[in-house]
C-alpha positions as a Markdown table, in Angstrom:
| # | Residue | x | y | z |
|---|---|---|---|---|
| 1 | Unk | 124.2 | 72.9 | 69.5 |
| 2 | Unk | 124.4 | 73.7 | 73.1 |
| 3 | Unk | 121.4 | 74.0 | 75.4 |
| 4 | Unk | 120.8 | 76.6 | 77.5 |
| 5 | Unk | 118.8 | 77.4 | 80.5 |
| 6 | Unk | 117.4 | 80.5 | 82.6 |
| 7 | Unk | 114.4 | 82.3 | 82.7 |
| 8 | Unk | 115.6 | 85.7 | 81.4 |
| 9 | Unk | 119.5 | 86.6 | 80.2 |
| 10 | Unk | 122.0 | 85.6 | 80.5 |
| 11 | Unk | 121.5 | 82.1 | 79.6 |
| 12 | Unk | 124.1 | 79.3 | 80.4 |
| 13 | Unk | 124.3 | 75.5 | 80.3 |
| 14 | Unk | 123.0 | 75.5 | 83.8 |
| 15 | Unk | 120.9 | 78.8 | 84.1 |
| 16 | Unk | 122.7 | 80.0 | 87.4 |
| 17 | Unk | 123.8 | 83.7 | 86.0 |
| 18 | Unk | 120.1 | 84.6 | 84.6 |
| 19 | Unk | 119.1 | 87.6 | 86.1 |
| 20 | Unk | 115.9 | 86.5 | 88.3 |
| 21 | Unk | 114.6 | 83.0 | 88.8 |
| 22 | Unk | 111.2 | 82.0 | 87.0 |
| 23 | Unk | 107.8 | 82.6 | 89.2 |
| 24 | Unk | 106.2 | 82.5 | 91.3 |
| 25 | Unk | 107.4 | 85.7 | 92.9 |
| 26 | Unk | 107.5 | 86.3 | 96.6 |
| 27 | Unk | 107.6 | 89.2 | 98.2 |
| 28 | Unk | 107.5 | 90.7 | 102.3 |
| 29 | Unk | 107.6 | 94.4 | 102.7 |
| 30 | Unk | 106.4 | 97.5 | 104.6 |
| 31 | Unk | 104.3 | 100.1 | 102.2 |
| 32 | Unk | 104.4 | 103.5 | 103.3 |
| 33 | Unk | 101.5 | 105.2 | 100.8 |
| 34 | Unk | 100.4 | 108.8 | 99.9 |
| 35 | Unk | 97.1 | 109.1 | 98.3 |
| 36 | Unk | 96.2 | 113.3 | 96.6 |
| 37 | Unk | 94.2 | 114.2 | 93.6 |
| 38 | Unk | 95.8 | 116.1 | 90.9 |
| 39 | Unk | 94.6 | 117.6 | 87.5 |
| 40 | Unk | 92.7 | 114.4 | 85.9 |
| 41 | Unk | 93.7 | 115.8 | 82.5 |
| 42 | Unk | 97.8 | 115.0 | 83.8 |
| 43 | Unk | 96.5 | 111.4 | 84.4 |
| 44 | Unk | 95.0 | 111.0 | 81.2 |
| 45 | Unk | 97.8 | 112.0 | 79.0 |
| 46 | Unk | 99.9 | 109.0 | 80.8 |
| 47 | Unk | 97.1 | 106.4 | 79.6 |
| 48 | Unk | 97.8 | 105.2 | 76.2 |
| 49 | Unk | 95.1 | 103.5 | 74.1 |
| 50 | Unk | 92.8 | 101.8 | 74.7 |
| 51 | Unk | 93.1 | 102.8 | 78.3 |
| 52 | Unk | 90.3 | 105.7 | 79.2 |
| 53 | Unk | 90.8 | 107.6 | 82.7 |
| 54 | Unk | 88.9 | 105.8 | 85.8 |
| 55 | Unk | 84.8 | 106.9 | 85.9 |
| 56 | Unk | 85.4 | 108.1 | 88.9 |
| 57 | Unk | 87.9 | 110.3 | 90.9 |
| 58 | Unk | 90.0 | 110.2 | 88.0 |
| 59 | Unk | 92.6 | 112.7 | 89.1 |
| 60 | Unk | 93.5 | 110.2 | 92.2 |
| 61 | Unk | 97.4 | 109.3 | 92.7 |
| 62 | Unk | 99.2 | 107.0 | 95.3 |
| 63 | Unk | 102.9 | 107.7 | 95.6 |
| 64 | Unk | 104.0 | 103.9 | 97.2 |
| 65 | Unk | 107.4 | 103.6 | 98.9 |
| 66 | Unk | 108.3 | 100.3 | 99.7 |
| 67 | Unk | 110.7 | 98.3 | 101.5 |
| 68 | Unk | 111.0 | 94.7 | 100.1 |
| 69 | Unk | 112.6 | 90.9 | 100.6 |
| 70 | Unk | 111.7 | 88.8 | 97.7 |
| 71 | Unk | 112.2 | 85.5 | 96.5 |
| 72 | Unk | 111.3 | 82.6 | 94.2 |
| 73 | Unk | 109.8 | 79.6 | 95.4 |
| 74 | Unk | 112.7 | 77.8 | 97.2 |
| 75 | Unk | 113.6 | 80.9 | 99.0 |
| 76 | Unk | 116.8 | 80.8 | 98.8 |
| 77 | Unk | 117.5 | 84.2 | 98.2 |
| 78 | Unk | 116.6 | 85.4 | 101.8 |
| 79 | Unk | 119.4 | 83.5 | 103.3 |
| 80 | Unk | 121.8 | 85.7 | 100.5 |
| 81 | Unk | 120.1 | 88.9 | 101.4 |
| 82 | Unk | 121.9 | 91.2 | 98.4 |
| 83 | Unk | 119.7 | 89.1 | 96.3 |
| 84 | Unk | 116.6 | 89.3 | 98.0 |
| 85 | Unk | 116.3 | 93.4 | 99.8 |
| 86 | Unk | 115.8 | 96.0 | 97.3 |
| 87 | Unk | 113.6 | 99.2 | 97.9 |
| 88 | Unk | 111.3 | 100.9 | 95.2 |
| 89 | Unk | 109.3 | 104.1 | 94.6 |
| 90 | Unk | 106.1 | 103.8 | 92.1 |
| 91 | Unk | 103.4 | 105.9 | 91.6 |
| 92 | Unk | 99.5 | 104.7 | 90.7 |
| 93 | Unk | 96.8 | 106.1 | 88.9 |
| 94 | Unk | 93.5 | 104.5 | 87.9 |
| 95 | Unk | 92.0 | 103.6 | 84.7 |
| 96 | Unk | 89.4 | 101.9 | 82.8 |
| 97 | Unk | 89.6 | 99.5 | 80.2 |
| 98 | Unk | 86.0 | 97.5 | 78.9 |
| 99 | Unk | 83.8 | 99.1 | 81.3 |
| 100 | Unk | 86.3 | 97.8 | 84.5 |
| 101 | Unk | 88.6 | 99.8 | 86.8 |
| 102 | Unk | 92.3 | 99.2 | 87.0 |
| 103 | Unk | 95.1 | 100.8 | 88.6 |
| 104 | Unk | 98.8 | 101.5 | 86.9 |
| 105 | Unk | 101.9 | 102.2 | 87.7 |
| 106 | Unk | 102.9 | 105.1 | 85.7 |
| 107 | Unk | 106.5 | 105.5 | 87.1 |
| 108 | Unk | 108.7 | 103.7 | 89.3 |
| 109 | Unk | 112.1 | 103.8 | 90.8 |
| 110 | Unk | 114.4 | 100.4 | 92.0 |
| 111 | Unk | 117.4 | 100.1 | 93.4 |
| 112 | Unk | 118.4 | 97.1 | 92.6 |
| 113 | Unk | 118.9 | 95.2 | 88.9 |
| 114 | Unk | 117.0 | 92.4 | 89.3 |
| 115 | Unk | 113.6 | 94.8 | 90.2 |
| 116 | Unk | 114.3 | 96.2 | 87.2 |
| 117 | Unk | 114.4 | 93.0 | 85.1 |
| 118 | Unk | 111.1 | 91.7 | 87.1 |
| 119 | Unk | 109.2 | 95.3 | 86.0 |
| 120 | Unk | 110.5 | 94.5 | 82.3 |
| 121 | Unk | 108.4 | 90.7 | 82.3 |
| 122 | Unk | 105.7 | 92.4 | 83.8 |
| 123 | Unk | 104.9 | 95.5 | 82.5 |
| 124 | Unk | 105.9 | 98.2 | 85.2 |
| 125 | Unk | 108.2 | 101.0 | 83.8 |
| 126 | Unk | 110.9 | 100.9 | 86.0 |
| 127 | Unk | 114.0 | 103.0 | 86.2 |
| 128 | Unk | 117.2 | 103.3 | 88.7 |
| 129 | Unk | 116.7 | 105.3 | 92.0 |
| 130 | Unk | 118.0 | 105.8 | 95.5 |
| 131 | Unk | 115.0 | 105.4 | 97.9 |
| 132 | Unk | 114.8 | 105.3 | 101.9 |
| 133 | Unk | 112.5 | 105.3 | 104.0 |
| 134 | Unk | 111.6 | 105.1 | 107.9 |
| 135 | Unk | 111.3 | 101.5 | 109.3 |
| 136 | Unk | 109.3 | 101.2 | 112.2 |
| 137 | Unk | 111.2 | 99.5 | 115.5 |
| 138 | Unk | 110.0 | 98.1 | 118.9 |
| 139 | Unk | 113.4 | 99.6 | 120.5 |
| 140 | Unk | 115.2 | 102.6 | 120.6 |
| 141 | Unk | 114.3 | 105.9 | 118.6 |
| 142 | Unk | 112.8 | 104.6 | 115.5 |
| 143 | Unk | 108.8 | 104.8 | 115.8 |
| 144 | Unk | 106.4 | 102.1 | 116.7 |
| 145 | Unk | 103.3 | 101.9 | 114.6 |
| 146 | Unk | 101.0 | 103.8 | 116.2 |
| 147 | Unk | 99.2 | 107.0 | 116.9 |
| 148 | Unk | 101.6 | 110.2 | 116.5 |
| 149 | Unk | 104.2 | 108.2 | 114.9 |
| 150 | Unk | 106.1 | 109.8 | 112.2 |
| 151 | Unk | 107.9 | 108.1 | 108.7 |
| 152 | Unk | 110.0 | 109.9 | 106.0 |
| 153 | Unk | 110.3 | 108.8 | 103.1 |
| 154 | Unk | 112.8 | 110.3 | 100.2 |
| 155 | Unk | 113.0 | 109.6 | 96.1 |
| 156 | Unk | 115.7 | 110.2 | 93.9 |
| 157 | Unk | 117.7 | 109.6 | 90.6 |
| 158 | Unk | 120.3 | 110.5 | 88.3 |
| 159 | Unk | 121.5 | 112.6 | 91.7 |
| 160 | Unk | 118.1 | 114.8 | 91.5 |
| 161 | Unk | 115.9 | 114.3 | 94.3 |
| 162 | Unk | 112.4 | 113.3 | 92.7 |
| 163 | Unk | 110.2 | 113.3 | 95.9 |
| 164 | Unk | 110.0 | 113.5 | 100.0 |
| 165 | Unk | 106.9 | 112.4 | 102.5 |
| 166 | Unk | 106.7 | 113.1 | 105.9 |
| 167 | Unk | 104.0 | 110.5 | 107.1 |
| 168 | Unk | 102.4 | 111.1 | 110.7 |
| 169 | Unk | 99.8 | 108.5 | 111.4 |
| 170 | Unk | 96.7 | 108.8 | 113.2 |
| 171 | Unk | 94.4 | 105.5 | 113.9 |
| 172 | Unk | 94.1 | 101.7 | 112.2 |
| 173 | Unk | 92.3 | 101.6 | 109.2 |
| 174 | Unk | 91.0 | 98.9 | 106.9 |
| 175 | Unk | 92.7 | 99.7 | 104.2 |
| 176 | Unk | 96.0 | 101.1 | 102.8 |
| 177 | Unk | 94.1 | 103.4 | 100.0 |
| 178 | Unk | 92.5 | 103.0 | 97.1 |
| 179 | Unk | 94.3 | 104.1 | 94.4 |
| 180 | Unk | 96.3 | 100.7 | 94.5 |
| 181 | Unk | 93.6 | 98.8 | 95.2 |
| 182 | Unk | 92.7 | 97.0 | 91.6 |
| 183 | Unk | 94.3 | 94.8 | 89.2 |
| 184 | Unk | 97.0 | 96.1 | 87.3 |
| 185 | Unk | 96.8 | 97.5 | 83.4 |
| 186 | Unk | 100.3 | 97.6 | 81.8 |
| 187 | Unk | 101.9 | 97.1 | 78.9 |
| 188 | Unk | 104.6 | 95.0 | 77.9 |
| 189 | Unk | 106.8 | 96.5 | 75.1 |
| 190 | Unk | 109.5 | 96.4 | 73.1 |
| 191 | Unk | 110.8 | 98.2 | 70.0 |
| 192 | Unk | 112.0 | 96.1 | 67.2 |
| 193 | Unk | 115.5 | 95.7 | 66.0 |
| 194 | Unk | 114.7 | 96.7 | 62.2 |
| 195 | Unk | 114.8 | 100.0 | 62.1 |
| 196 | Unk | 110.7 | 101.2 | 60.7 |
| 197 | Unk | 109.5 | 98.2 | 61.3 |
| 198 | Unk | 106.5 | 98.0 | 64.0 |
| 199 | Unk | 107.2 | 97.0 | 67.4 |
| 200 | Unk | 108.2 | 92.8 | 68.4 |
| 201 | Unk | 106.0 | 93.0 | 71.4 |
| 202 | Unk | 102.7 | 95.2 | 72.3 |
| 203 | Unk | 100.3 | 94.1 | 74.7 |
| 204 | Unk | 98.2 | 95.1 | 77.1 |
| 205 | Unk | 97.9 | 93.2 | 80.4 |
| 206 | Unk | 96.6 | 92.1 | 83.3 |
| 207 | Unk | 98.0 | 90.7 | 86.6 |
| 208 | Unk | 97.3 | 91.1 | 90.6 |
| 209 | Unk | 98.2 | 89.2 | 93.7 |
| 210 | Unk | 97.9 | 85.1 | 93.2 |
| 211 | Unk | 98.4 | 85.2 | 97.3 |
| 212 | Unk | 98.5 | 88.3 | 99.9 |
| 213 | Unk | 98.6 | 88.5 | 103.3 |
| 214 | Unk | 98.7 | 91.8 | 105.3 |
| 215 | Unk | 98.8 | 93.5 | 108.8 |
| 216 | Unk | 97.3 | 96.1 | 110.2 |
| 217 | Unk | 96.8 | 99.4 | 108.3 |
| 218 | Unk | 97.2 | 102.8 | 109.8 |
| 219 | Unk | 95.5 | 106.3 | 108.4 |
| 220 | Unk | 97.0 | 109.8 | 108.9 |
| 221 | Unk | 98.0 | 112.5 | 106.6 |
| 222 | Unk | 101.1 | 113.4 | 104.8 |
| 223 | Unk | 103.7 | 116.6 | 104.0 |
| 224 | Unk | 104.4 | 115.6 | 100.1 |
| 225 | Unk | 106.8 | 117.5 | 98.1 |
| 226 | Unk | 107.9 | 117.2 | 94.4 |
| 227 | Unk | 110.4 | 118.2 | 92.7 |
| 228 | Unk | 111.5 | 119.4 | 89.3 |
| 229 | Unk | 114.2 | 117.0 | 87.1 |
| 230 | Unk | 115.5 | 117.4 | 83.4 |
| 231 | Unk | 114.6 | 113.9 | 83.0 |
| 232 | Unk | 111.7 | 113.1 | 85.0 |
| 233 | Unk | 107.8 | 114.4 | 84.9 |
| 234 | Unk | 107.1 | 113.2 | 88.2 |
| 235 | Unk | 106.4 | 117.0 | 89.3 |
| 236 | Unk | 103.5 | 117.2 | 86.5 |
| 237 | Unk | 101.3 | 114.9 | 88.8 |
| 238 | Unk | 101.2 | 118.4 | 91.2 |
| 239 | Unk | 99.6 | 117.9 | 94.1 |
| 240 | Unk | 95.8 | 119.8 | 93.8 |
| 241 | Unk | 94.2 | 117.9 | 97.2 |
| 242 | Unk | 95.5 | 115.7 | 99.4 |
| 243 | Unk | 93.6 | 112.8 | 99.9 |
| 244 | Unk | 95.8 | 110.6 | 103.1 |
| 245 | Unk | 98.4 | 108.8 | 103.9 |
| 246 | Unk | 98.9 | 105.2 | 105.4 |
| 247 | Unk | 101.4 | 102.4 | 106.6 |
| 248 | Unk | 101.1 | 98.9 | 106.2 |
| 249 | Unk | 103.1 | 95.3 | 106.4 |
| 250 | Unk | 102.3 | 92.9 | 103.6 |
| 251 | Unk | 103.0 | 89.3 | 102.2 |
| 252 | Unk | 102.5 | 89.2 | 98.4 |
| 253 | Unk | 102.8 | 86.5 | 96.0 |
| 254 | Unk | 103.3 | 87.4 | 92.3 |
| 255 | Unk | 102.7 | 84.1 | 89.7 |
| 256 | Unk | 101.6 | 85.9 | 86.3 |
| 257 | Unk | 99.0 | 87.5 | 84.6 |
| 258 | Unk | 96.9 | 87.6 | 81.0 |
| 259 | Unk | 96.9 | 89.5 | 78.1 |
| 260 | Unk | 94.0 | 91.7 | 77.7 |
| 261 | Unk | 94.6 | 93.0 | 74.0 |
């Protein structure tokens, strides 16, 4: 009988094809963040049991765009950059579970394969997507983080555009929102393979940051538009108030979490 190795499929004598390394997680990226408050009674259908909408502000939403290297712990992957760079697109609610408040991601769009096979171990619901957004540059035309400056960002799949920010920020803050700003509530599922039968895996979890690091945060406000898809609900979060808008640079280290129920 042969032994094989990896930490998720494909497994192989040596463990070399499977599709992302074992954690901890690494990651280095640049956050651009939209914060508005929509119909609390849209956030609550998204929150299965035994999830309950947050006490307070429950209709608050962060639409995240972010622009990511990560890597396992050698690091290897930043020096073959294909397998580090991806961008994603998620959107955060908050929620309450045993008296305590959590965010979760309630959709959320990757570009790359190995994202999506990350979001699988962990709980976030991740789909294809194309996403760009504005990088900030000490040269040339691209803007410098600072007062006035301006950042698009733009969400799409299946060849529907989803989403598009126009960021313009306005002064350093101390924060990049709130709506992100707890540990995560997700669940890991899948469906069995006997048709009828209950599902092999159903949990609800927990998991943050085992390490983070960050720069300066900016404030300013935000043009947010969403759009209608025939497969995607994103445009039932509809934007009631907004709330703000920020930009940050952050160091992140993911390393696993615990089952809550």
């Amino acid at each position: 009988m042969a032994t094989v190795q990896g930490f998720l499929h494909p497994k192989t004598a040596t463990g070399r094809s499977s599709l992302i390394p074992s954690p901890p997680w690494h990651y280095s990226g640049d956050l651009l963040t939209v914060e508005y408050r929509t119909d609390p009674a849209r956030v609550a259908e998204l929150l299965p049991e035994p999830l309950a909408p947050a006490a307070d502000d429950p209709g608050a939403v962060a639409i995240i765009w972010a622009d990511w290297q990560s890597c396992s712990e050698s690091g290897e992957e930043l020096l073959d950059p294909v397998r580090a760079q991806y961008k994603e697109c998620f959107v955060v609610v908050r929620c309450s579970f045993e008296g305590r408040t959590y965010s979760r991601c309630v959709y959320i769009w990757v570009d790359k394969d190995f994202a999506i096979a990350r979001g699988l171990h962990q709980g976030y619901p991740k789909k294809l997507g194309s996403i760009h957004q504005t990088r900030p540059h000490p040269y040339g035309p691209a803007p410098r983080l600072g007062a006035g400056s301006r950042f698009g960002a733009t969400l799409a799949a299946a060849d529907r555009r989803l989403a598009e920010a126009v960021v313009t920020l306005r002064e350093p803050s101390e924060t990049n929102g709130f709506v992100n700003g707890h540990p995560m509530a997700h669940h890991r599922y899948l469906p069995s393979v006997e048709n009828g039968r209950g599902p092999a895996l159903d949990e609800l979890i927990e998991s943050g940051a085992a390490g983070f690091e960050a720069g300066q945060a900016w404030r300013g406000e935000a043009d947010l538009r969403l759009f209608d898809a025939p497969t995607e609900e994103l445009s039932l979060l509809t934007i009631e108030e907004p709330i703000a808008a920020y930009y940050r640079q952050v160091g992140v280290i993911w390393n696993g979490g615990r089952r809550l129920a």
